[in-house]
Each structure stands twice: as structure tokens, then as C-alpha cells.
C-alpha positions in Angstrom: 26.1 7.2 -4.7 25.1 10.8 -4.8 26.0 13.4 -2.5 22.6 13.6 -0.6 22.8 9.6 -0.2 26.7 10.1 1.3 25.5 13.2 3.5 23.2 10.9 4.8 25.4 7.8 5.4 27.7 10.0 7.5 25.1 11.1 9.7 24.2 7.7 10.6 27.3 6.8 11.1 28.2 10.5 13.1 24.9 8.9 14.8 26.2 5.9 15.6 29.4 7.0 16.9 27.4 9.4 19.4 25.0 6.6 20.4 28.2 4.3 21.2 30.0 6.7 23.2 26.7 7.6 25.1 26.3 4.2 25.6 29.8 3.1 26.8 30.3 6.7 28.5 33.9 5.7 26.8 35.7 6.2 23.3 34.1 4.1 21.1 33.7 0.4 21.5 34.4 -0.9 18.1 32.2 -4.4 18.9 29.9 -2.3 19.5 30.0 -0.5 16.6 30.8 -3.1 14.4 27.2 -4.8 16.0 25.1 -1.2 15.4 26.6 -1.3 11.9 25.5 -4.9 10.8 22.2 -3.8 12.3 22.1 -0.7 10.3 23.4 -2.4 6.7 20.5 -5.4 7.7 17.8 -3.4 8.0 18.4 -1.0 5.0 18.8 -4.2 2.2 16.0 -4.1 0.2 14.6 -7.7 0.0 12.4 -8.6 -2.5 8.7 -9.9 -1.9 7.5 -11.4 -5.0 8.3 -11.7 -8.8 7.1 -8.7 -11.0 4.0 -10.1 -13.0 4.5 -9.6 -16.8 1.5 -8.2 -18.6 0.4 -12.0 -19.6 0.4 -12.8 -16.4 -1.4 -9.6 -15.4 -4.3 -10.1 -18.1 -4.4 -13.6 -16.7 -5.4 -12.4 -13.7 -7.8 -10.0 -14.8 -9.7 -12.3 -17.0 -10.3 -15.0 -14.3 -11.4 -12.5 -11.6 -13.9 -11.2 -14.0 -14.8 -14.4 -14.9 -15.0 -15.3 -11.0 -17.1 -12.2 -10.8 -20.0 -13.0 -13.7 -20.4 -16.6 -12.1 -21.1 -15.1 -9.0 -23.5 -12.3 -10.1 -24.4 -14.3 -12.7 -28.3 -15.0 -11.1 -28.6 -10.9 -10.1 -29.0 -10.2 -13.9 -32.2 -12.1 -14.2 -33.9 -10.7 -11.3 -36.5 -8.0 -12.5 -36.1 -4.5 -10.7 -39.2 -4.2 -8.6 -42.0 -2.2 -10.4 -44.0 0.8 -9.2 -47.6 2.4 -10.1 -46.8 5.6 -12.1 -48.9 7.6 -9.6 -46.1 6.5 -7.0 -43.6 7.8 -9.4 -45.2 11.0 -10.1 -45.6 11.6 -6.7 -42.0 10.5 -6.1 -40.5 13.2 -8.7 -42.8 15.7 -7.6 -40.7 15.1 -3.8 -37.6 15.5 -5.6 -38.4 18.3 -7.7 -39.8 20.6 -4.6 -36.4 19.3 -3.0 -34.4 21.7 -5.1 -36.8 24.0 -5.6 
């Protein structure tokens, strides 16, 4: 462990100690702090969640939610962007021109 990860153990357990005694208004019950410990040392275990994927596995899961992706928006590809008149147009890039004019 390094120095910063010791400094930082003692506190808690400087912590603990302080906690028990204000807790017991005594010296320090040693169930107690034996309970407060375990509690400590549970909650800082790192338990892991899931597997890390590989890249195979990764790619895998790429390719099928693309794949997922073009079935579904498969059918927007063949629909035709609506049309306009060119005088529309005109009229719409003269708007946007005199916009940042």
C-alpha cells in the first residue's frame, strides 16, 4: 500500500475510535469496534459486476445492434423527402440570406 492509502486507513480508523468513544461516552468498546470495522472492510471490497467483454465479444455486439438498427429503419430509406416548387426555395434562401445579413 502506499503512504497516501495508510494515511488514509489511520484516519478511519482514528475515526472510528472517536465515533466509539463518543458513542459509549467510555474507552473504547472493542465489539463495537470490531462491528464498525467489519462494516468498514464490507463496504470498501470491490465486487465485481460483470465479465470484461473481449473485443469478439464487443464487435459481436456492435454488428447485431446495427443490424437491429437497419431492420428497423430499413422502410425510412425508401420514403422520398417531400418536394418543393423552386419559387418556395428561392424565396426560402432569400429569408435565410437577409437573416445574416
Amino acid at each position: 500500500t502506499t503512504s497516501i492509502e495508510q494515511d488514509l486507513a489511520n484516519s478511519e480508523e482514528d475515526n472510528i475510535r472517536n465515533l466509539i468513544i463518543d458513542l459509549t461516552m467510555k474507552f473504547p468498546d472493542p465489539t463495537i469496534e470490531q462491528e464498525l470495522n467489519g462494516y468498514i472492510k464490507f463496504n470498501n471490497m470491490q465486487i465485481p459486476t460483470e465479465e470484461a467483454l473481449n473485443k469478439m465479444q464487443i464487435i459481436e455486439i456492435i454488428l447485431g445492434e446495427y443490424q437491429e438498427y437497419k431492420k428497423d429503419n430499413s422502410n425510412d430509406t425508401d420514403k422520398e423527402l417531400p418536394e418543393i416548387s423552386i419559387l418556395k426555395g428561392l424565396i426560402g434562401l432569400k429569408k435565410f440570406v437577409n437573416f445574416f445579413e
